[in-house]
C-alpha positions, 0 to 999 in steps of 0.5 A: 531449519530445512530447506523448505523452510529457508526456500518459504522464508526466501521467497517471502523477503523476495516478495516484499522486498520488491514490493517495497519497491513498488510502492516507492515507485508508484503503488500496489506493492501489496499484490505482491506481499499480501499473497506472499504472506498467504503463501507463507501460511498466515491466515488472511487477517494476519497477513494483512495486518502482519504486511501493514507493519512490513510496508510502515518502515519501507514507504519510510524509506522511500519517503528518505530518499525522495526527503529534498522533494519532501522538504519543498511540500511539507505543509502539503504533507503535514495537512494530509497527514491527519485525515490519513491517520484518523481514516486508518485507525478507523479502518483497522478498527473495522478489519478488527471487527470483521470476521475472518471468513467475511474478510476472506469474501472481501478480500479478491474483491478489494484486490481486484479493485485495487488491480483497476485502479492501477490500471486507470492510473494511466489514463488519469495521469494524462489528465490536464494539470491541476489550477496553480492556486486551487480553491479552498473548496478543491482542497477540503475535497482533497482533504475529505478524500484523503479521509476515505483513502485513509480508511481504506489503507487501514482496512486493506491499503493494496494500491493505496498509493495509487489512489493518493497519486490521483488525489495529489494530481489535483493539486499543483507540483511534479510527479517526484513531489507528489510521490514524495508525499504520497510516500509519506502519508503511506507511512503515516497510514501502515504505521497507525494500522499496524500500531492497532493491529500489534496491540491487537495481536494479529502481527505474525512476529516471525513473518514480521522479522522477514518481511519488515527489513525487506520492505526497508531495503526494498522501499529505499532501494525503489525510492533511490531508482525511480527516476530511472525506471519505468513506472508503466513496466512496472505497473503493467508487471503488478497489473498481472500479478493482480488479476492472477492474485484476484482470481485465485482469492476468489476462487479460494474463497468459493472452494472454502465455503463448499460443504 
């Protein structure tokens, strides 16, 4: 193998190591393996489906090392679980079926729209707290919510995780708690989509071989850190990163469809 080839394959695990990071964290660690897997040279439709499986085991792992927190909030977790893997087997039905020249069009508007979302996620976070006995209405809508954020992690998922953090700041518990779920309902998501995607041959298996262990050590190694680290540092860092991956999607997707 030459040295380009291992300098490729290098800065891929890099990147979805970090990603897994991430998404342990807080959410968007798909700004960095998604233009990663594109840079290593899968088309877009392979890369996404190739980074659902990577990011499956890693939000696994995150959700290990957040298992205590877990464990306190899992009938919370269990009453998720369900919209969230009924949304992504339909939104990886969806990404089957769009083209892949549409999904190129679509795909810089998602991760713009994924960037904004982790850059509200501030503000939201300000918010008051959620009642300490919410409504069974507050809840179905929750529940309804989760159906959507399910959909859409199944599609694409880029800040997936930030959305479900703004979903559980509905209810009532901490943030480690609610990272915890969120964690865990990612993996339920990437591994349903990734199920579809494999039996639909769209998984690089090369690129699955670097990216899956990556996500794993990355995924725990977030988990285990994250009491300690910055999630405004790291958010402002993947704020950048996407605003540059959007624009350049964009105009890839524009010089692509010149005659």
């Amino acid at each position: 193998m030459s040295d380009t080839h291992l300098l490729r394959d290098g800065l891929l695990f890099s990147a979805t190591a970090m990603a897994g990071a991430v998404n342990a964290i807080a959410g968007g660690g798909t700004l960095l393996s998604f233009p990663a897997a594109l840079a290593w040279g899968l088309p877009s439709p392979v890369a996404n489906a190739t980074n659902a499986l990577a990011m499956c085991p890693g939000a696994l792992a995150s959700a290990w090392a957040y298992r205590r927190e877990l464990a306190a909030r899992g009938r919370l977790g269990a009453l998720l679980a369900v919209p969230s893997v009924v949304g992504a087997a339909i939104g990886a039905a969806l990404m089957r079926r769009t083209p892949a020249r549409m999904f190129d069009a679509i795909v810089p508007v998602l991760v713009f729209g994924a960037t904004l979302a982790l850059l509200l996620q501030g503000a939201t976070s300000r918010r008051g707290d959620a009642p300490a006995h919410p409504s069974r209405a507050r809840t179905g809508a929750i529940v309804a919510a989760q159906l959507l954020v399910g959909v859409y992690g199944g599609y694409f998922g880029a800040a997936m995780g930030i959305v479900m953090l703004a979903l559980l700041a509905m209810l009532p518990g901490d943030l480690h708690g609610r990272v915890a779920v969120k964690n865990l309902l990612s993996a339920c998501a990437n591994g349903v989509a990734a199920a579809y995607f494999i039996a639909a041959g769209l998984v690089d298996r090369r690129a699955a071989v670097i990216m899956v262990p990556a996500a794993v050590l990355g995924g725990l190694a977030g988990g285990l850190a994250s009491r300690r680290a910055s999630p405004r540092a790291v958010r402002a860092i993947v704020v950048a990163i996407g605003l540059g991956v959007s624009a350049l999607l964009a105009y890839r997707a524009l010089a692509s469809g010149r005659p």
